[in-house]
Backbone as ProteinMPNN parsed JSONL, in Angstrom:
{"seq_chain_A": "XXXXXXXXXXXXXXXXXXXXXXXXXXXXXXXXXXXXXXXXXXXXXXXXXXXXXXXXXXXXXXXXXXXXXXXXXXXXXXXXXXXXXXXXXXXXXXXXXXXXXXXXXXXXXXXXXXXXXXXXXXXXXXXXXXXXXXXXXXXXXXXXXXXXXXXXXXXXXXXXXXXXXXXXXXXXXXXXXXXXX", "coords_chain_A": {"N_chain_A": [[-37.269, 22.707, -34.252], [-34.41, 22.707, -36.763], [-33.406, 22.326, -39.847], [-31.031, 20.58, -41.052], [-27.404, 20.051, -42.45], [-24.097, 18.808, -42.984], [-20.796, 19.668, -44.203], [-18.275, 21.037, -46.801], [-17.131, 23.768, -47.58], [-16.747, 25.81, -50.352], [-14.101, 27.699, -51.293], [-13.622, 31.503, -51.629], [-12.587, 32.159, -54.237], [-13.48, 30.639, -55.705], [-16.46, 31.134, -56.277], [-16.68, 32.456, -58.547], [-16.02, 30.984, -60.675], [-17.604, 29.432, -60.516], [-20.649, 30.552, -60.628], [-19.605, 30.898, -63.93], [-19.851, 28.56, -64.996], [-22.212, 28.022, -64.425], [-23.757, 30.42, -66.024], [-23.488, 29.121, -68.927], [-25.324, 27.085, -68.708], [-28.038, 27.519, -67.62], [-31.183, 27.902, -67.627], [-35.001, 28.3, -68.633], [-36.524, 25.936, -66.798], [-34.943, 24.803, -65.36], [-33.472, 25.591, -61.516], [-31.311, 27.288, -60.741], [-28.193, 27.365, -58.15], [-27.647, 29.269, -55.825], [-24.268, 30.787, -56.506], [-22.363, 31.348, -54.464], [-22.648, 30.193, -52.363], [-22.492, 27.416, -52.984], [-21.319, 23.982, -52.243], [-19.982, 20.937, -50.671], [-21.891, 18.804, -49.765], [-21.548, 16.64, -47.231], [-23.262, 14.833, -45.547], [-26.216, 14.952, -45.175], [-28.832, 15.755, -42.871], [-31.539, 16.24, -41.935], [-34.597, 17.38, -40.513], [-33.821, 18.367, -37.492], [-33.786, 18.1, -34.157], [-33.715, 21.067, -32.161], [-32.313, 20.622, -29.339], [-30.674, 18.118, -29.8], [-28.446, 19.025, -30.896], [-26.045, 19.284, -29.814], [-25.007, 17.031, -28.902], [-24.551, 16.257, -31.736], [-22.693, 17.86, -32.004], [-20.496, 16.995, -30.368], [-20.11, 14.819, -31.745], [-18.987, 15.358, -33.969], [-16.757, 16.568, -33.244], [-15.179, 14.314, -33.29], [-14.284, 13.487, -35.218], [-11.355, 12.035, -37.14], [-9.898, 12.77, -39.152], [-7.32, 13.455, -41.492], [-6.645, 16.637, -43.036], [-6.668, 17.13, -47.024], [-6.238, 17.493, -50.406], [-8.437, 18.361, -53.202], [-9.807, 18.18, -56.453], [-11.591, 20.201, -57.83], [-13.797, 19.709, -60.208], [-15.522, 19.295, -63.436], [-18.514, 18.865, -65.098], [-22.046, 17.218, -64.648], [-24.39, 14.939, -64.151], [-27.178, 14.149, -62.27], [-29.888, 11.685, -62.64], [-28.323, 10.54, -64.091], [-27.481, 11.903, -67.81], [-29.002, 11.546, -69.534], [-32.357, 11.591, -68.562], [-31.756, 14.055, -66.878], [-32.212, 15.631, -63.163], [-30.481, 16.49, -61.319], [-28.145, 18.876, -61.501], [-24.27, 18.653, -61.459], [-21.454, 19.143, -59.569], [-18.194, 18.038, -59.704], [-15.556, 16.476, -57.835], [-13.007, 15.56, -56.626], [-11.116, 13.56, -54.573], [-9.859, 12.215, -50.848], [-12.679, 11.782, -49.873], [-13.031, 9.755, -48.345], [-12.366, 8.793, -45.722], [-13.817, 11.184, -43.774], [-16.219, 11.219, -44.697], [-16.945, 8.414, -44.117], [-16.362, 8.158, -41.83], [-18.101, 10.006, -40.682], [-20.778, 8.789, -41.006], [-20.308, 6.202, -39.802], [-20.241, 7.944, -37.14], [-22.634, 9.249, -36.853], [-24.663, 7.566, -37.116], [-24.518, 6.325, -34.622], [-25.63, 7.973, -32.584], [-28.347, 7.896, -33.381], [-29.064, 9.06, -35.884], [-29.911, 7.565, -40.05], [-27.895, 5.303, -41.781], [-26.237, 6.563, -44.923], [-27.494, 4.745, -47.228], [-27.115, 4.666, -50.335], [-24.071, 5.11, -52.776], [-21.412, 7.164, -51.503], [-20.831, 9.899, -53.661], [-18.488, 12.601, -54.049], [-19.928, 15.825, -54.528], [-21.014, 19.102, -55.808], [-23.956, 20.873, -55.656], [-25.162, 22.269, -58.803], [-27.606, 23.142, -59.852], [-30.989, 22.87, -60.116], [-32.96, 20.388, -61.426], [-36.535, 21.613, -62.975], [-37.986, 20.874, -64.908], [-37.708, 19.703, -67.876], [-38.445, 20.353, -71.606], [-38.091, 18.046, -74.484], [-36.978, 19.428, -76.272], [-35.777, 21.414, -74.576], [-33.998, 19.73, -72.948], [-32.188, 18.489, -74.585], [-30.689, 20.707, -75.665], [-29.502, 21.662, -73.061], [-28.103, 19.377, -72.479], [-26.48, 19.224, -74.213], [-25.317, 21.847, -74.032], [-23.826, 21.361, -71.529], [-22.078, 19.279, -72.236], [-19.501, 20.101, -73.083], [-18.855, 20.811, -70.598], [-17.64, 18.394, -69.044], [-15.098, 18.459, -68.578], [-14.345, 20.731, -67.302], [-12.116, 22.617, -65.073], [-12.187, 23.802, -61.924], [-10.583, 24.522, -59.91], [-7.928, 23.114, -57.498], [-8.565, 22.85, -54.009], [-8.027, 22.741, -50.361], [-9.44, 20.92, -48.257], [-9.918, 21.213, -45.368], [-11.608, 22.049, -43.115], [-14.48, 20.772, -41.657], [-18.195, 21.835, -41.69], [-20.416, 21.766, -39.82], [-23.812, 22.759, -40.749], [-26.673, 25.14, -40.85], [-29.899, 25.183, -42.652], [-31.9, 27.165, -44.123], [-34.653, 27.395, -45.53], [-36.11, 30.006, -48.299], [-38.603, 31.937, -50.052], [-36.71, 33.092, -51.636], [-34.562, 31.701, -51.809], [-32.362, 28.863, -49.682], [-30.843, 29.811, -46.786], [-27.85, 29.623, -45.762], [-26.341, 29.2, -42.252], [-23.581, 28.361, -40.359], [-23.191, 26.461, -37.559], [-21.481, 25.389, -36.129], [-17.757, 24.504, -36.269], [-15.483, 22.199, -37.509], [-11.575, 21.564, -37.342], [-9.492, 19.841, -39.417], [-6.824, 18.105, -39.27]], "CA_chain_A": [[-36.579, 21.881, -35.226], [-34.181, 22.769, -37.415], [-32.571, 21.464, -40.602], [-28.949, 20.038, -40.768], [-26.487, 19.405, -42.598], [-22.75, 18.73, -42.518], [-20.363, 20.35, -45.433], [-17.363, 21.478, -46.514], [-17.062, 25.34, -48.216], [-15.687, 26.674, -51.373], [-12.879, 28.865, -51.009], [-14.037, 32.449, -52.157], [-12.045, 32.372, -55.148], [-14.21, 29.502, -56.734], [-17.549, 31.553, -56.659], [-17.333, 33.471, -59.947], [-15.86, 30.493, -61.713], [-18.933, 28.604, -60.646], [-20.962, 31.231, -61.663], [-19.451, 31.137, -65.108], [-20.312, 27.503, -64.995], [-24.212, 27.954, -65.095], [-24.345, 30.769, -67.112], [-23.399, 28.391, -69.811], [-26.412, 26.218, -69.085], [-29.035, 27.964, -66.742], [-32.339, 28.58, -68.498], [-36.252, 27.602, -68.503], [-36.692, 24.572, -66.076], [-33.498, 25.11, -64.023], [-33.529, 26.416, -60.541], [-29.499, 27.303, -59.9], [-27.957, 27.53, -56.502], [-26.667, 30.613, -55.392], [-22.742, 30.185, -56.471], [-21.961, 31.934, -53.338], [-23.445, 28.787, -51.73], [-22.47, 25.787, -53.51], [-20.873, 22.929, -50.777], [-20.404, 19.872, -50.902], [-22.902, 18.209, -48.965], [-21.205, 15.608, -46.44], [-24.204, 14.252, -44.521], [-28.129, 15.686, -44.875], [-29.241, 15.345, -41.262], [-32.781, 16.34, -42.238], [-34.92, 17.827, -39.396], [-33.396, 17.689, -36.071], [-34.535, 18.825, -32.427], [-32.039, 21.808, -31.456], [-31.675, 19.484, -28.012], [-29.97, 17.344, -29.982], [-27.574, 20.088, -31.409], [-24.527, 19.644, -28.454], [-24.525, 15.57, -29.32], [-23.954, 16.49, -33.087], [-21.48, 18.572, -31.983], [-19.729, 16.137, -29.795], [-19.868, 13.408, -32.441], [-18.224, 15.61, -34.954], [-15.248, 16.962, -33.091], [-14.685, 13.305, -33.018], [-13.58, 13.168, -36.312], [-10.012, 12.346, -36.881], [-9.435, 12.354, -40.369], [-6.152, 14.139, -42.137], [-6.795, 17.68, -44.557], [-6.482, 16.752, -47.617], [-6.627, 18.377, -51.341], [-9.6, 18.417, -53.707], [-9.493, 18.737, -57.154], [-12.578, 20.268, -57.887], [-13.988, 19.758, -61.702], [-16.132, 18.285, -64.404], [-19.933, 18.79, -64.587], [-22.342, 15.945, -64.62], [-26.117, 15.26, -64.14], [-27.898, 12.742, -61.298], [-29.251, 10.267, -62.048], [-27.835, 10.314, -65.616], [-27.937, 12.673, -68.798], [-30.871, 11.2, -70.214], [-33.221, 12.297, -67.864], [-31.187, 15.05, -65.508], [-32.747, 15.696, -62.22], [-29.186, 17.268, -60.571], [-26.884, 18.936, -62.318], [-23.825, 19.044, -60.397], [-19.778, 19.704, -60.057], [-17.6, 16.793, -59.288], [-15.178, 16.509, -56.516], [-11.647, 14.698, -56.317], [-9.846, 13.768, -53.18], [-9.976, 11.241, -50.074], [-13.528, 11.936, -48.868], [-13.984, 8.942, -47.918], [-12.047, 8.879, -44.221], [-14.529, 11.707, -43.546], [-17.916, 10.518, -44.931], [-16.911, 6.971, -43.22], [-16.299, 8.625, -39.838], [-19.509, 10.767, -40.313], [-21.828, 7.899, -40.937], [-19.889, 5.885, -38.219], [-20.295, 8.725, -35.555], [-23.682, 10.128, -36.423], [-25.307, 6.563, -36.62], [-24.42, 6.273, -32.839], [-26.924, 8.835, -32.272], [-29.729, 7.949, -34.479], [-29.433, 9.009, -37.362], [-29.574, 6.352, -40.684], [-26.454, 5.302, -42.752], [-26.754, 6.456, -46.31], [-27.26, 3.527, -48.422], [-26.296, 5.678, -51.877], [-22.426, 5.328, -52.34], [-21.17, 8.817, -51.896], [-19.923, 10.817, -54.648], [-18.155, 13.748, -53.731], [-20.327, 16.897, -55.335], [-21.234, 20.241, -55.331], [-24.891, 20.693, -56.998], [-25.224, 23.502, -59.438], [-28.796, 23.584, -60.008], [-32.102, 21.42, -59.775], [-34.381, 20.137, -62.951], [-37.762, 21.984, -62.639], [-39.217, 20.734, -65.962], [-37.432, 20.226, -69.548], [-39.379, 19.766, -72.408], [-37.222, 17.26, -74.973], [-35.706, 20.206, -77.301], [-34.418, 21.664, -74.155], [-33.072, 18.67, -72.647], [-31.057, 18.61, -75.938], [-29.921, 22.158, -75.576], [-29.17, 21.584, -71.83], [-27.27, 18.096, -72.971], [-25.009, 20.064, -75.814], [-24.498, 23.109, -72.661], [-22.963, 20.652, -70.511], [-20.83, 18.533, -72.53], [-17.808, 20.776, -73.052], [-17.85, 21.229, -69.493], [-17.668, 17.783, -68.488], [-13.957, 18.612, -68.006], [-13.881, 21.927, -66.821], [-11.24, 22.474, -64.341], [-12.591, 24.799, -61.526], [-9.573, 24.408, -59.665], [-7.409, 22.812, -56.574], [-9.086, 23.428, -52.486], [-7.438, 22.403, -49.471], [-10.311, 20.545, -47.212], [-8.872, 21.389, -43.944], [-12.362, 22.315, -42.15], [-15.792, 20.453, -41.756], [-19.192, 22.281, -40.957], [-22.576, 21.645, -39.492], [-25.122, 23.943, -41.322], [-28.383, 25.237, -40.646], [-30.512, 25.729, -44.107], [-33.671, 27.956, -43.755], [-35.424, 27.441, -46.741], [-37.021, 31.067, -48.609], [-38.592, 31.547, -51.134], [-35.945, 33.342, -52.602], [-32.88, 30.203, -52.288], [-31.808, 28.936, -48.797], [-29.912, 30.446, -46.243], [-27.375, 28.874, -44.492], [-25.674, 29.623, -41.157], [-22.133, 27.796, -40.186], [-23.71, 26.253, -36.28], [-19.798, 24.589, -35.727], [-16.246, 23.924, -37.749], [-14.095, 21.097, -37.038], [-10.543, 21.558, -38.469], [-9.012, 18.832, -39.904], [-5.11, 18.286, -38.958]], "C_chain_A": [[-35.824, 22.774, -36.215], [-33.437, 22.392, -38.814], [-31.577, 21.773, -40.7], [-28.728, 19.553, -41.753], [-24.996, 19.382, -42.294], [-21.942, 18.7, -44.148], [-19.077, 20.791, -45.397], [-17.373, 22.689, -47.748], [-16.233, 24.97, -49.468], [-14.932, 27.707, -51.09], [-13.987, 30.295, -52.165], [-14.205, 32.597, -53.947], [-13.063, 31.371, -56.341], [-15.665, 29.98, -57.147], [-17.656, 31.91, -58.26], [-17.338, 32.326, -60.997], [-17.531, 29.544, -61.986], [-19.908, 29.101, -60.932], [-20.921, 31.206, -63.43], [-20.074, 30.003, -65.779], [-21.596, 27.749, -65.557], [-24.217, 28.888, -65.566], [-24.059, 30.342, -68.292], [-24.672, 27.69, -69.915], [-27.703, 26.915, -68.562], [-30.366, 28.681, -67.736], [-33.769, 28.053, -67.932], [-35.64, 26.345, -67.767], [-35.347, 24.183, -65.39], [-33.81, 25.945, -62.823], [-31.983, 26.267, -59.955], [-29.606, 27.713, -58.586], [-27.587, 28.476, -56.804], [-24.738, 30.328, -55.908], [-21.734, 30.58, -55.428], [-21.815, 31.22, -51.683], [-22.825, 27.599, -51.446], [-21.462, 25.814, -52.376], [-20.864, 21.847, -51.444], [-20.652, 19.197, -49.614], [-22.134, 16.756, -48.402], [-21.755, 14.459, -46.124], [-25.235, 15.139, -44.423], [-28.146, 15.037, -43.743], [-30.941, 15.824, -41.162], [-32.834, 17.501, -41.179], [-34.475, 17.429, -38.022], [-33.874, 18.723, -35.273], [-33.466, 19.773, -31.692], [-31.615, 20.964, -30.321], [-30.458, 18.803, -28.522], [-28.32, 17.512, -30.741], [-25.566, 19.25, -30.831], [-24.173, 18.154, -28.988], [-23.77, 15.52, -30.596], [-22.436, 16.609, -33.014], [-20.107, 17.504, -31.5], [-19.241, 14.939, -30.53], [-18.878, 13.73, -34.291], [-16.775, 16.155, -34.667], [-14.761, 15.374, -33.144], [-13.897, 12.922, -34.115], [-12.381, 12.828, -36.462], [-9.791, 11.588, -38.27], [-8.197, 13.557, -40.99], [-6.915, 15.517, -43.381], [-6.181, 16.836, -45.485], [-6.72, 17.827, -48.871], [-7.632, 17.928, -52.268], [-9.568, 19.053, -55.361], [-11.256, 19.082, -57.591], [-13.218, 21.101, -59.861], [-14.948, 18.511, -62.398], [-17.592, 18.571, -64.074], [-20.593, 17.714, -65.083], [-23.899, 16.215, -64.407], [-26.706, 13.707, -62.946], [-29.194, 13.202, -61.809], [-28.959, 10.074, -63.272], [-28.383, 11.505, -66.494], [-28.865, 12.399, -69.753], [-31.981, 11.812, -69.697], [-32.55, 13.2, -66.191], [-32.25, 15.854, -64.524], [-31.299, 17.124, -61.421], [-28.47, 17.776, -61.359], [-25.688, 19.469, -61.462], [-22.134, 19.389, -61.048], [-19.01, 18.452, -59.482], [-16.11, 17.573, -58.083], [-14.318, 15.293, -56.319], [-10.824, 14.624, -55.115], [-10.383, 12.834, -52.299], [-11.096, 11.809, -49.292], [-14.051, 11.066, -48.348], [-13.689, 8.6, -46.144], [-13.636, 9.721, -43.796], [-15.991, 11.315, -43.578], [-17.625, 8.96, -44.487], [-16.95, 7.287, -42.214], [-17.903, 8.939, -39.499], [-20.681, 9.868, -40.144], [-21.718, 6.747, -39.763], [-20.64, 6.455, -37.305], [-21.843, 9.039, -35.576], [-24.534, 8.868, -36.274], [-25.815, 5.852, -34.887], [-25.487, 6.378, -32.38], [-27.99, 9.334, -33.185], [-29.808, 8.372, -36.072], [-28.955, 7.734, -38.721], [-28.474, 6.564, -41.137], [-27.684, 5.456, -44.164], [-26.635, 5.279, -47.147], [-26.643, 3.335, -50.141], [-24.553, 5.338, -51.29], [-22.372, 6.506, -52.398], [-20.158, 9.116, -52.911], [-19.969, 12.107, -54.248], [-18.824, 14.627, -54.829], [-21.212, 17.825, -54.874], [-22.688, 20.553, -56.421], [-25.08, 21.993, -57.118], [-26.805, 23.892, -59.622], [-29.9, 21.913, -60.252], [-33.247, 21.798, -61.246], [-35.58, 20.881, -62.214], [-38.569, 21.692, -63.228], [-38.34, 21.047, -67.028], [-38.14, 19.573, -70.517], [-38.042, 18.811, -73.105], [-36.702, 18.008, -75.876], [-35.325, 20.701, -76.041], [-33.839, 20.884, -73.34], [-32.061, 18.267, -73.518], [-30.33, 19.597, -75.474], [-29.464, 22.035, -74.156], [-28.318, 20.206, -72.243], [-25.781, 19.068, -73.516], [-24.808, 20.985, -74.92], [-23.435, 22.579, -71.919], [-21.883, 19.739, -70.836], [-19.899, 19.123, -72.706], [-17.924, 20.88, -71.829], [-17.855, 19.966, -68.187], [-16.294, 17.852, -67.792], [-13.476, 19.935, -67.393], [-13.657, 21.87, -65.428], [-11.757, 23.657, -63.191], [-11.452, 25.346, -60.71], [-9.131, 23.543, -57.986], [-7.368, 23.112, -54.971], [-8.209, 22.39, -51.237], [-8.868, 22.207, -48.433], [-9.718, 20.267, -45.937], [-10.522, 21.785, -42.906], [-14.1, 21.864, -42.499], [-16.75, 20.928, -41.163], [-20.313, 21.926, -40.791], [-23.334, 22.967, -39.605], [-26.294, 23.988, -40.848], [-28.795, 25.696, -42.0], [-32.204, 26.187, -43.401], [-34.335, 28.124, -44.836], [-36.36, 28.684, -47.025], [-37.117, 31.251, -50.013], [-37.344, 32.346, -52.32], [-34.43, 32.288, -52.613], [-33.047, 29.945, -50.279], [-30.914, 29.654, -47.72], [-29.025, 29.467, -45.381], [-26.303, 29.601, -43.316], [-24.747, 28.415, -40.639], [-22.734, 27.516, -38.325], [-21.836, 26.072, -35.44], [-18.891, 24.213, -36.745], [-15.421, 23.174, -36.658], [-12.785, 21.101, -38.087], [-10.002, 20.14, -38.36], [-7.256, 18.74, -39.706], [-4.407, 17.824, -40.531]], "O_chain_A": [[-36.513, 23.709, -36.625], [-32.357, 21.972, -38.398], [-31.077, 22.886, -40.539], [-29.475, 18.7, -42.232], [-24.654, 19.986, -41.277], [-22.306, 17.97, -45.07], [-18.544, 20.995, -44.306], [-17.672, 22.311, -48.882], [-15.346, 24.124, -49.586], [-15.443, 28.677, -50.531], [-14.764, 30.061, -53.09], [-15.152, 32.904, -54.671], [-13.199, 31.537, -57.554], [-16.186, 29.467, -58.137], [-18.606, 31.636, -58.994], [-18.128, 32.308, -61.94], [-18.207, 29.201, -62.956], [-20.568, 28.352, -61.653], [-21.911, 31.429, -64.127], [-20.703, 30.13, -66.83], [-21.982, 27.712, -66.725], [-25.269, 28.701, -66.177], [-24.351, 31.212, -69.113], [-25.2, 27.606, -71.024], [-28.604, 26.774, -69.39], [-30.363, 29.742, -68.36], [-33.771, 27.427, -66.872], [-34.551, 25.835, -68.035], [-35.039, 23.061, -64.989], [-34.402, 27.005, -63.028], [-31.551, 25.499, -59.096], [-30.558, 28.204, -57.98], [-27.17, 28.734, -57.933], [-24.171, 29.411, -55.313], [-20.546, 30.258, -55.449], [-21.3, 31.467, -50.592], [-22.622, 26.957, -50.415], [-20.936, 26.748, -51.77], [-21.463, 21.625, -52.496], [-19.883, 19.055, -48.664], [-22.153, 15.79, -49.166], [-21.24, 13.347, -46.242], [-25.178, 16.073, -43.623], [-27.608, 13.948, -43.546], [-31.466, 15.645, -40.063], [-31.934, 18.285, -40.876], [-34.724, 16.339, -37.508], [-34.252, 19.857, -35.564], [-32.612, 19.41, -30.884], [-30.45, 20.569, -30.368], [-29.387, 18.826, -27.915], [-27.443, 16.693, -31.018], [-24.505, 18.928, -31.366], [-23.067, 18.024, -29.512], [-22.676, 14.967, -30.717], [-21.473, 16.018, -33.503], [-19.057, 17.318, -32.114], [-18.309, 14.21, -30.19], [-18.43, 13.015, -35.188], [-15.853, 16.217, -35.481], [-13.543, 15.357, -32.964], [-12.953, 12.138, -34.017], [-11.816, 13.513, -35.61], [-9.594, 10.396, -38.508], [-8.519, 14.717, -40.732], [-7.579, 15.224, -44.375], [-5.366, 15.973, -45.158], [-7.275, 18.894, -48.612], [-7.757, 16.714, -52.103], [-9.337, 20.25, -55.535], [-12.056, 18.148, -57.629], [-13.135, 22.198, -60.413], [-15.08, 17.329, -62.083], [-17.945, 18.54, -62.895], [-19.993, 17.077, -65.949], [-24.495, 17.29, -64.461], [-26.484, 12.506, -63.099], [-29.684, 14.326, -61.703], [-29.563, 9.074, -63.661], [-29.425, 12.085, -66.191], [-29.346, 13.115, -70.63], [-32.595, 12.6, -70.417], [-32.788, 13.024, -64.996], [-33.055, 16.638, -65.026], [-31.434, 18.322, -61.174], [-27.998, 16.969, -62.161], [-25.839, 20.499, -60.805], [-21.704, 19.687, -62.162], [-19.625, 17.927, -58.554], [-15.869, 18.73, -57.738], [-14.754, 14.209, -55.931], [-10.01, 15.468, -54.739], [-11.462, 12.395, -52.696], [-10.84, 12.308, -48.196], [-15.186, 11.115, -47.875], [-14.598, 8.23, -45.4], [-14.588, 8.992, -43.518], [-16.739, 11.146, -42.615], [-18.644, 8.312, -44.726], [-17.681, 6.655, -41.451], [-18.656, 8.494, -38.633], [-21.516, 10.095, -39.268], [-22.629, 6.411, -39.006], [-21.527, 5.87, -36.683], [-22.412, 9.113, -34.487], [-25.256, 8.919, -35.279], [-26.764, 5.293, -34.337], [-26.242, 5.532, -31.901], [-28.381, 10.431, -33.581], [-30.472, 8.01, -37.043], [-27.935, 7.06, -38.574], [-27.914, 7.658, -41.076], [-28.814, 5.06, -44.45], [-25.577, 4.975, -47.697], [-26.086, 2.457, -50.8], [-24.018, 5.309, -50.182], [-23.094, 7.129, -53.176], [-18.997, 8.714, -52.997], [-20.999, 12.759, -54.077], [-18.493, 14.396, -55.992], [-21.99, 17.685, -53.93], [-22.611, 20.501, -57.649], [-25.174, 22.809, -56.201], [-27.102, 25.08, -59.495], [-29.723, 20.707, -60.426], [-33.875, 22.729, -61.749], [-35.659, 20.808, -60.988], [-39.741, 21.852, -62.886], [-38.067, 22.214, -67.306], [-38.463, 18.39, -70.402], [-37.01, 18.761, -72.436], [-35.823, 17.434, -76.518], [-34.108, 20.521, -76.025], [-32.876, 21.452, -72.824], [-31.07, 17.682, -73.08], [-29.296, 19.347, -74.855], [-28.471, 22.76, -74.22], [-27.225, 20.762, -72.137], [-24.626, 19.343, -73.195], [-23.581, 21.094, -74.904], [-22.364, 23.141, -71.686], [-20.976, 19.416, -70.07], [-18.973, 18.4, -72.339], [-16.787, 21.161, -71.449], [-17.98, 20.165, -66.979], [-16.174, 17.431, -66.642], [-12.31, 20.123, -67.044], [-14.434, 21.37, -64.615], [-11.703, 24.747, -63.761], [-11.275, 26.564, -60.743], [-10.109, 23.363, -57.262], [-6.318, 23.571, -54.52], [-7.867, 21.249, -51.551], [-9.342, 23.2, -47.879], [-9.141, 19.24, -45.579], [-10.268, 21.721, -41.703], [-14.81, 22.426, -43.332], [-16.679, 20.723, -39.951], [-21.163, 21.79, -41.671], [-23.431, 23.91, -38.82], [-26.928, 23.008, -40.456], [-28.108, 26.565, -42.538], [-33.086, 25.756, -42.658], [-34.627, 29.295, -45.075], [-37.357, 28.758, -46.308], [-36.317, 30.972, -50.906], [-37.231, 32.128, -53.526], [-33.5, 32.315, -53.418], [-33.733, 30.726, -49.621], [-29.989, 30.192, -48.329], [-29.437, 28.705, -44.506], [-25.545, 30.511, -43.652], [-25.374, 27.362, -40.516], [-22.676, 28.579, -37.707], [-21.332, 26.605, -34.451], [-19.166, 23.716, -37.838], [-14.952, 23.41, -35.544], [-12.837, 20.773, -39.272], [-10.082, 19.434, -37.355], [-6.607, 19.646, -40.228], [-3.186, 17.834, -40.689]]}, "name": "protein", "num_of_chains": 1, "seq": "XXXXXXXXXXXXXXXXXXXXXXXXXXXXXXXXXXXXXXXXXXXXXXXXXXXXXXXXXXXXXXXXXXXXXXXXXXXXXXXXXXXXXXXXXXXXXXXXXXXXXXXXXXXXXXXXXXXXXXXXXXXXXXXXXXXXXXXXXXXXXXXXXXXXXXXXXXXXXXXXXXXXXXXXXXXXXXXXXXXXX"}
C-alpha cells in the first residue's frame, strides 16, 4: 500500500516567498510544511494497493481540461480564525474543470466523491496546540497577510504523488504528470 495523492506544484520561484510567509507566523504549536513542498492538494486518494496504480493512471490521462493561470495569494485558517486547525495559502483560477473531472474519473474506480466544496489551497502549516494568548498572537501574524500576493503560476501539469510520512516532514515522489493543453 501506498499513499496517494493528486496535485499540482509550485514553480521554484514561489518557495522562498512561501518561506517568508511562515516566518511571520511559525512558532509554539505550529508544525509548518516544508516550503519546498507546499501543493495544492487536488484529490487525497488515501491508502491505495500499488495494483491499482496503472488504473489511476489511466483515469488521469483522461483528463481533458485547458492550462490555465493561478493567482496564488492571501493566507487564511480552516475551519475559521477562531479556532485555526489549517493555516493555509489561497488559490485563484478555474480549478474546477479539473477537480470535477478528477472526482468524475476517480469515482469510476472506487474511490468516494468529496463531499467538502473544494477550495483551491496550498497548506502552510498544521495547529498542534495554541494556548489563547497565542492564538491572539498567531491571529494579529496572519492578518496583514490575508492579502499577500505570492504571485501568478501557469497550471499546465497535474501529478499523482506518493507521500511517505517521517518523522522528520513527508516525502513525496512525482509517480505520473499529465500536461494540460
Amino acid at each position: 500500500m501506498i499513499r496517494a495523492f493528486v496535485a499540482v506544484d509550485f514553480p521554484e520561484e514561489f518557495h522562498a516567498k512561501i518561506s517568508a510567509i511562515q516566518s511571520k507566523f511559525i512558532g509554539p504549536g505550529l508544525r509548518p510544511v516544508d516550503p519546498n513542498i507546499v501543493h495544492i492538494t487536488l484529490k487525497f486518494l488515501g491508502d491505495v494497493d500499488e495494483a491499482q496504480l496503472p488504473e489511476i493512471i489511466t483515469a488521469l490521462d483522461r483528463l481533458d481540461c485547458p492550462s490555465f493561470d493561478s493567482r496564488i495569494s492571501g493566507v487564511d485558517a480552516f475551519p475559521g480564525m477562531k479556532n485555526p486547525r489549517i493555516i493555509w495559502l489561497g488559490a485563484d483560477g478555474d480549478y474546477s474543470c479539473i477537480h470535477g473531472q478528477l472526482e468524475s474519473l476517480l469515482s469510476k474506480i472506487g474511490f468516494k466523491k468529496e463531499p467538502r466544496k473544494f477550495i483551491p489551497h496550498a497548506t502552510l502549516a498544521r495547529v498542534t496546540y495554541l494556548s489563547n494568548p497565542r492564538k491572539k498572537e498567531l491571529i494579529s501574524a496572519i492578518d496583514p497577510l490575508r492579502d499577500f500576493d505570492v504571485g501568478l503560476m501557469n497550471v499546465h501539469t497535474v501529478k499523482l504523488k506518493k507521500s511517505t510520512l517521517t518523522p522528520q516532514g513527508p516525502i513525496y515522489e512525482t509517480l505520473h504528470e499529465v500536461d494540460l493543453p
